[in-house]
C-alpha positions in Angstrom: -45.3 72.9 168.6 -47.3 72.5 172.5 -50.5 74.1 172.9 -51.9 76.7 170.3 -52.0 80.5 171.8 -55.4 82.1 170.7 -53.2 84.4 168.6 -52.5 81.3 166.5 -56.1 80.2 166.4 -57.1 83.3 164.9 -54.0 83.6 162.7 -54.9 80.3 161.3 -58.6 81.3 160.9 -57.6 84.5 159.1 -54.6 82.7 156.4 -57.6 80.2 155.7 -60.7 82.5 154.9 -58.6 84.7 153.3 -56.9 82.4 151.0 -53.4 82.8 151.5 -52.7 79.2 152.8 -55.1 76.1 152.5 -55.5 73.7 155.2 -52.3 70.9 154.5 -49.9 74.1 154.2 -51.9 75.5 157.5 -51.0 72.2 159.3 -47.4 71.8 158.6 -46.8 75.1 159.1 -48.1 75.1 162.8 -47.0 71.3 163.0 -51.1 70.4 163.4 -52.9 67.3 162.3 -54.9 68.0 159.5 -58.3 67.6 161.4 -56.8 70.0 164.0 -56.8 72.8 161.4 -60.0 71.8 159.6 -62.0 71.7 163.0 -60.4 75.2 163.8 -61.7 76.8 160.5 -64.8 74.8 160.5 -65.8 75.8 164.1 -64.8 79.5 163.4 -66.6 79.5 160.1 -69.7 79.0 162.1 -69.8 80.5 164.8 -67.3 83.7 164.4 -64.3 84.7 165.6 -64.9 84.9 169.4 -65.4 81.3 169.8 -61.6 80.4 169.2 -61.0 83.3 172.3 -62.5 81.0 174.4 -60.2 78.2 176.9 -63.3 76.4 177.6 -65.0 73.7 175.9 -67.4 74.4 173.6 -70.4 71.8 173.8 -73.7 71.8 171.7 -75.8 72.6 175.6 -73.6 75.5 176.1 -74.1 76.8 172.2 -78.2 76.2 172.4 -78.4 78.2 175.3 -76.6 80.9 173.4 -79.0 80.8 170.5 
């Protein structure tokens, strides 16, 4: 699979915190390394949803000045 849409992000995000697929079903489902699909849910997981909308970089400058 190339480059994840930010439909699958979320998709991911949602099977995850909902239950309906762990992480190792999650990654050969969307043909992901492992640590793809557990830094997704991680990073939505604590900072929300709207952070996997996002194309740009997230970086711990650009999350302080948020907070």
């Amino acid at each position: 699979m190339g480059k994840l849409t930010i439909n699958d992000k979320i998709k991911i995000y949602e099977l995850w915190k909902s239950g309906e697929k762990g992480v190792s079903e999650l990654s050969r489902l969307y043909h992901l390394n492992l640590s793809t699909v557990v830094y997704i849910t991680r990073l939505a997981d604590r900072h929300g949803v709207g952070v996997l909308i996002t194309n740009l970089p997230i970086t711990v400058q650009s999350l302080k000045r948020t907070l």
